[in-house]
TIKOLFI-825496 format. One record per atom (N, C-alpha, C): y, z, x; atom name. Coordinates in pm, whole numbers, plus 50000, padded with zeros to 5 digits. Layout:
BEGIN
<<Y; Z; X>; CA>,
...
//
This chain:
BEGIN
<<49115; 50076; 48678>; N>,
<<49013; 50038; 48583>; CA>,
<<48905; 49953; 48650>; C>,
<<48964; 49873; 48734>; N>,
<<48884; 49787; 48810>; CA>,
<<48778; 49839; 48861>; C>,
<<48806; 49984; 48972>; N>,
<<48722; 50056; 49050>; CA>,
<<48613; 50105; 48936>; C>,
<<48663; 50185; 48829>; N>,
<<48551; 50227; 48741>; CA>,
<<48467; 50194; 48730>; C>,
<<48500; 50004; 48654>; N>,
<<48387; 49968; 48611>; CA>,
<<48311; 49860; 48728>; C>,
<<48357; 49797; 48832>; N>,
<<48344; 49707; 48915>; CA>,
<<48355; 49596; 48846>; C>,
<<48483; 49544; 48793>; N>,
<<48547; 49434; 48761>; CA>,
<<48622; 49368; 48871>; C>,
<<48503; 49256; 48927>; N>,
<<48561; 49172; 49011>; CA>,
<<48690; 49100; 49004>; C>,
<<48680; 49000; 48873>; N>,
<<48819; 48971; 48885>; CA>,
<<48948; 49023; 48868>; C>,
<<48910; 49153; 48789>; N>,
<<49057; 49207; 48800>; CA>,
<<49095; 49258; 48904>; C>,
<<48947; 49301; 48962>; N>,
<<48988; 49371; 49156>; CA>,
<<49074; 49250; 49209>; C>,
<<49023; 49120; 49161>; N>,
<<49121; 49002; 49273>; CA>,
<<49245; 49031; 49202>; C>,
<<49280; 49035; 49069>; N>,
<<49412; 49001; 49030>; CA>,
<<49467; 49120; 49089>; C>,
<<49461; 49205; 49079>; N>,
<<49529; 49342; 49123>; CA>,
<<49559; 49297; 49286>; C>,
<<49454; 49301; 49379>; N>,
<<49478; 49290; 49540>; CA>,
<<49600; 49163; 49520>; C>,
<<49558; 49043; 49415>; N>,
<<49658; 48958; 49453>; CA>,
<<49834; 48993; 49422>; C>,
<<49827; 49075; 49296>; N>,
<<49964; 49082; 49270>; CA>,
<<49993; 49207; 49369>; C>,
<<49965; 49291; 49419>; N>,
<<49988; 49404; 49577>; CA>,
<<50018; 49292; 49711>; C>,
<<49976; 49206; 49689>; N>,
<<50020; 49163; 49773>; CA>,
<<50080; 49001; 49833>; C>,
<<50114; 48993; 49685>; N>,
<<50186; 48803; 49706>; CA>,
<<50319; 48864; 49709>; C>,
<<50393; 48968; 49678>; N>,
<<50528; 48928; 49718>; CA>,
<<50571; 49095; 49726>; C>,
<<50544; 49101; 49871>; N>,
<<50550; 49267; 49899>; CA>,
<<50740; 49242; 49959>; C>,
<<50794; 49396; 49908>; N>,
<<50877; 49376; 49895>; CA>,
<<50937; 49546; 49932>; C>,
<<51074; 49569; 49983>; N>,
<<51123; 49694; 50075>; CA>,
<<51059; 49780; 49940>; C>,
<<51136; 49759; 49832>; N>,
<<51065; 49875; 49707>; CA>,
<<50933; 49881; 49652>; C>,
<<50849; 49820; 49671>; N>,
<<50737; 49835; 49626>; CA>,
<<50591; 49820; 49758>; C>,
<<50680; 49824; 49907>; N>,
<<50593; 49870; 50017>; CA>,
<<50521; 50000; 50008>; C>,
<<50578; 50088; 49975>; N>,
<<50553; 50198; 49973>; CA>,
<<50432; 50232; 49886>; C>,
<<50436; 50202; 49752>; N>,
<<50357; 50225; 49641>; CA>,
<<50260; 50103; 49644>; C>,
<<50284; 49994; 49693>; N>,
<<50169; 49941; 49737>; CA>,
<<50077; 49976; 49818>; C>,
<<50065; 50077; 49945>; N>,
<<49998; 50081; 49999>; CA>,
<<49961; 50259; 50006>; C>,
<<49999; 50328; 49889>; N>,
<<49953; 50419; 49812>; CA>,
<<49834; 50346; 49760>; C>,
<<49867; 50292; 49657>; N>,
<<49751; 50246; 49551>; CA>,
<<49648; 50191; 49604>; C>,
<<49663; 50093; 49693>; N>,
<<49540; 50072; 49782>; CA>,
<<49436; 50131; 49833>; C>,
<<49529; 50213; 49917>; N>,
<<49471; 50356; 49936>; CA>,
<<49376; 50411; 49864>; C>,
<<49415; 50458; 49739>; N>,
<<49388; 50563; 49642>; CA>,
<<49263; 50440; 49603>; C>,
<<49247; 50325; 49581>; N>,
<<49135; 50243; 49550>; CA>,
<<49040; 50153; 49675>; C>,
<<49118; 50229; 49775>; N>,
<<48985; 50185; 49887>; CA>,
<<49044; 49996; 49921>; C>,
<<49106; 49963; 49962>; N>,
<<49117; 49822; 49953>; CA>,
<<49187; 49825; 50152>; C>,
<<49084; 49798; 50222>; N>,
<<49148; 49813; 50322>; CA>,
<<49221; 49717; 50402>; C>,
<<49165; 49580; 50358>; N>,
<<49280; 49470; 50386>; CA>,
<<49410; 49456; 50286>; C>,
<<49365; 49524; 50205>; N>,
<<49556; 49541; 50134>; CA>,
<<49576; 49592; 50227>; C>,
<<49539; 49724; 50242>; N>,
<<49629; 49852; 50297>; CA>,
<<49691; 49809; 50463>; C>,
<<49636; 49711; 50544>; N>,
<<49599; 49641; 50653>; CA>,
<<49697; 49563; 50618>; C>,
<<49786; 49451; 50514>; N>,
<<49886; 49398; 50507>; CA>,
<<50009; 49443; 50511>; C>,
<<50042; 49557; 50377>; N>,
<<50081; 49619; 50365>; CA>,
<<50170; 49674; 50460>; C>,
<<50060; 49751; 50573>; N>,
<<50126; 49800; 50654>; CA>,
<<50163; 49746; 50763>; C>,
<<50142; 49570; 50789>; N>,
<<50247; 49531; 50844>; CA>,
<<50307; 49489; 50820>; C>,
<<50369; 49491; 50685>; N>,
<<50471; 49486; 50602>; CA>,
<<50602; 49597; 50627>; C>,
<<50510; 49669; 50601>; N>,
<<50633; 49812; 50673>; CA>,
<<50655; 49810; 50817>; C>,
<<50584; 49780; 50862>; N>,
<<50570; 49824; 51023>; CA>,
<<50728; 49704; 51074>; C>,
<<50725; 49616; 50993>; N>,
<<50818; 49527; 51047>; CA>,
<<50968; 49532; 50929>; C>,
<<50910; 49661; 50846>; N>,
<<51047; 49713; 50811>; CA>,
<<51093; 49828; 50750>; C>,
<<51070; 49900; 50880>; N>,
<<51047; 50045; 50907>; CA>,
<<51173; 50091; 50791>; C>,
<<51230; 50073; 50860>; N>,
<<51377; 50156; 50823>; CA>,
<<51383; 50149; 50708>; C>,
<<51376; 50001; 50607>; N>,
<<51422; 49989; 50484>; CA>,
<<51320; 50077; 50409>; C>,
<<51194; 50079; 50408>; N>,
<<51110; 50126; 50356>; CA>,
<<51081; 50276; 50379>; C>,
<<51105; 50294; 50457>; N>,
<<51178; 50471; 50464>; CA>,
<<51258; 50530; 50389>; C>,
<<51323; 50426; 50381>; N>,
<<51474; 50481; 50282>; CA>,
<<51412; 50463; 50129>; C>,
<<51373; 50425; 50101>; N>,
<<51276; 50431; 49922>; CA>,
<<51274; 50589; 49943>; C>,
<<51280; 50559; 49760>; N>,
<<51243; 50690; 49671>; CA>,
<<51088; 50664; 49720>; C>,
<<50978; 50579; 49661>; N>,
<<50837; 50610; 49678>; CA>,
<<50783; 50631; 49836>; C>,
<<50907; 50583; 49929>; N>,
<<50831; 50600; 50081>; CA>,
<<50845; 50804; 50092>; C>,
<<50946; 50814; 50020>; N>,
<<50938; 50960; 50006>; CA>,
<<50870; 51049; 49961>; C>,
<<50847; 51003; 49845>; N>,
<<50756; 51085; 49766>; CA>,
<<50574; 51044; 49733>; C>,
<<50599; 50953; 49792>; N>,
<<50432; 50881; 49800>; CA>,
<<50438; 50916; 49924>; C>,
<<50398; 50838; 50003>; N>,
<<50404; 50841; 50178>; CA>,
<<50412; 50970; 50289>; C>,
<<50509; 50992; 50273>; N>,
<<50599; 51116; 50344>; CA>,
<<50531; 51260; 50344>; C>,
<<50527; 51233; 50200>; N>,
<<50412; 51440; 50177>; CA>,
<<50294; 51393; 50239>; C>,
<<50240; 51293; 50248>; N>,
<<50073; 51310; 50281>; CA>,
<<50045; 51245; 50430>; C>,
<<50012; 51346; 50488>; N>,
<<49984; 51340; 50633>; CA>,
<<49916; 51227; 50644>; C>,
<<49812; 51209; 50606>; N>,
<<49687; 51140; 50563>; CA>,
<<49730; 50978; 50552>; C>,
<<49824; 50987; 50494>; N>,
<<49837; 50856; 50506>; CA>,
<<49941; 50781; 50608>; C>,
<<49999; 50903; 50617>; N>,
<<50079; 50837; 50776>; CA>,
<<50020; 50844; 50876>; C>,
<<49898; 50925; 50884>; N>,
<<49831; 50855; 50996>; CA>,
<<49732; 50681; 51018>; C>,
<<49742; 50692; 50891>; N>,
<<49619; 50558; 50857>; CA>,
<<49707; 50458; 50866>; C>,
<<49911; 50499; 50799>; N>,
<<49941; 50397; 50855>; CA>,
<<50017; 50324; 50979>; C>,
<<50022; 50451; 51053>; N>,
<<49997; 50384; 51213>; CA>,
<<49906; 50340; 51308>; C>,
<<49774; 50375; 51262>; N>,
<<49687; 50318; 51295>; CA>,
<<49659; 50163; 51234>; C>,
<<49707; 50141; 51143>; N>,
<<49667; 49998; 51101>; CA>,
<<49786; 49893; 51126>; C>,
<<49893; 49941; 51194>; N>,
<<50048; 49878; 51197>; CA>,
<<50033; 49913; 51348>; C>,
//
């Protein structure tokens, strides 16, 4: 909703709750959504969030089904990790 209308503060509340307490289950879909809304220092946390916990975050349902199918984003997130 944020992106739609360019609602600053909810853009902050959103970036802030993605990323005050990133966590093995919600790595994944955090840095989907980012993605999908352009936020490239989320996506830039995020992924060294994963990067330093590869394994667990692999093993998610959303690292599977978010992540995994889209080339696209596994490349963006080794480039930023």
């Amino acid at each position: 909703m944020f992106f739609k209308y360019d609602i600053q503060p909810l853009k902050d509340a959103c970036i802030a709750a993605m990323t005050a307490d990133i966590t093995v289950e919600v790595a994944a879909k955090n840095f989907y959504y980012a993605h999908l809304l352009e936020l490239k220092d989320t996506m830039r946390e995020v992924a060294e969030f994963i990067s330093k916990h590869k394994k667990e975050v692999m093993a998610t349902v959303d690292w599977k089904t978010l992540i995994k199918p889209n080339f696209n984003l596994l490349e963006i997130l080794f480039e930023l990790s």
